[in-house]
C-alpha positions in Angstrom: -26.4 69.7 178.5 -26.1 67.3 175.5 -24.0 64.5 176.0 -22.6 61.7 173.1 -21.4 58.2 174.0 -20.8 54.9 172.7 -21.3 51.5 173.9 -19.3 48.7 171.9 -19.0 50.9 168.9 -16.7 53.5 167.7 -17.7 57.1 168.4 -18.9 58.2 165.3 -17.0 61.6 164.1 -19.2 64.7 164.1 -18.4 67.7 165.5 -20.1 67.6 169.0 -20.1 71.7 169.5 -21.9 72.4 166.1 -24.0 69.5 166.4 -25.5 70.3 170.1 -25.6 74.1 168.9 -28.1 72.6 165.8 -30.0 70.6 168.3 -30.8 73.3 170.3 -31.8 75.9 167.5 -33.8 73.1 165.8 -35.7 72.5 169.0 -36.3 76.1 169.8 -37.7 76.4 166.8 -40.5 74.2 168.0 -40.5 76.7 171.1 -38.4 74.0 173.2 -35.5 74.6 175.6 -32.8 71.5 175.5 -32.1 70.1 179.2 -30.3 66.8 179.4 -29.7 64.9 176.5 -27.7 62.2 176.3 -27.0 60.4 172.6 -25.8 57.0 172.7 -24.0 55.2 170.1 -24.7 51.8 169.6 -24.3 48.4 167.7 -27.6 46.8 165.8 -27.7 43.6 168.6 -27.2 46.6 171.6 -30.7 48.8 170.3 -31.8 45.2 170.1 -31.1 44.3 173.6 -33.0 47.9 174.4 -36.1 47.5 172.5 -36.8 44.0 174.0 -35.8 45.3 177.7 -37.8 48.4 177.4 -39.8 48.7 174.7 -40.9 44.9 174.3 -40.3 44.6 170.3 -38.3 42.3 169.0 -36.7 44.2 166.0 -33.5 46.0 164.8 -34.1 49.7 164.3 -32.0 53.1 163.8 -33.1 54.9 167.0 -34.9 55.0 169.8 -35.6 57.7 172.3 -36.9 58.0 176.0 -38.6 60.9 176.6 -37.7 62.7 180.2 -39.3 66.2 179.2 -40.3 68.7 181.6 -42.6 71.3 180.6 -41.0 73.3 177.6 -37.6 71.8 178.2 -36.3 68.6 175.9 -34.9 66.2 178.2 -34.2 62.2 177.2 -31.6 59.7 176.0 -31.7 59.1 172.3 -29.9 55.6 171.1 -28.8 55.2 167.7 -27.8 51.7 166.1 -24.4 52.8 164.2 -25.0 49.8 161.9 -28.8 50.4 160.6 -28.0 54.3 160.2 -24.5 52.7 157.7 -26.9 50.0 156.2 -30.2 52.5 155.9 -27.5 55.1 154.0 -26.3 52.5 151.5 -29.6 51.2 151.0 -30.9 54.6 150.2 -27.9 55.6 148.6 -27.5 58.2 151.0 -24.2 59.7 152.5 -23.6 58.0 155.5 -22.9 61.5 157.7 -26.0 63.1 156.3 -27.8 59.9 157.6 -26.5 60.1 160.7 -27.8 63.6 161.3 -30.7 62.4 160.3 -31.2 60.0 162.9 -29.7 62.4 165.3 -32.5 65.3 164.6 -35.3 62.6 164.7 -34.6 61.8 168.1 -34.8 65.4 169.1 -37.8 65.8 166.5 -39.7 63.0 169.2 -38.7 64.3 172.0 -40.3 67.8 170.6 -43.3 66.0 170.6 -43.2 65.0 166.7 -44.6 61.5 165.8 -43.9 59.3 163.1 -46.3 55.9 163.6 -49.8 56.7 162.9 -51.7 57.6 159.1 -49.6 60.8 157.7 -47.3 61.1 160.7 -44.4 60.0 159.3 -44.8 62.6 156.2 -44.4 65.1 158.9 -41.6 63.9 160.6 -39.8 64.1 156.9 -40.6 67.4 156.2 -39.8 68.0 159.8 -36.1 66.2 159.3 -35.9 67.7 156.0 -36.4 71.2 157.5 -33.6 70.3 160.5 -31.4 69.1 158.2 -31.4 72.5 156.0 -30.4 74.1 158.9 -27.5 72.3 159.6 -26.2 73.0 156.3 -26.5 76.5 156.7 
């Protein structure tokens, strides 16, 4: 089950039905069943609070995910920080719902076992986003 919430923000609008019916054909198209998501929508100081508590960084960033996965089912929590994905769309001049789906299909994209830290990784999580995001437009 995928589930979307908000913590001190205002739910963004997307259309929750199509959007989990995405996340799961995106993931099975890494051979991965979707379990128990949860999405949570936050504020930039909130996903700043959660990578100090759990993570231990001391930054601002658009998402982060915890990874609960069980063999070849996607399971974890995915927190997005409303105000990077609105500042990282103007700053790219990017439409702020395409951003947001973005940042929603990276989470998955981790939790699918895609990295995006090390030499060339993050070229494949593009292409990878790129790909998800074509889909969604279909």
């Amino acid at each position: 089950m995928i589930t979307y919430n908000s913590d001190g923000v205002r739910m963004p609008k997307i259309r929750r039905r199509d959007t989990s019916a995405w996340i799961k054909a995106v993931a099975a198209t890494y051979g991965r069943k979707v379990g128990d998501v949860g999405y949570m929508f936050v504020s930039d100081e909130k996903i700043l609070e959660v990578n100090r508590e759990y993570l231990g960084h001391d930054y601002y960033t658009d998402v982060i995910t915890f990874d609960y996965d069980e063999d070849d089912i996607v399971s974890g929590d995915v927190v997005i920080s409303l105000d990077t994905v609105r500042s990282n769309a103007e700053l790219f001049g990017k439409d702020y719902d395409d951003e947001l789906h973005r940042v929603i299909i990276h989470g998955i994209l981790h939790l699918c076992g895609i990295n995006d830290k090390g030499p060339g990784e993050r070229e494949i999580m593009e292409a990878a986003e790129n790909k998800a995001l074509a889909m969604l437009k279909k």
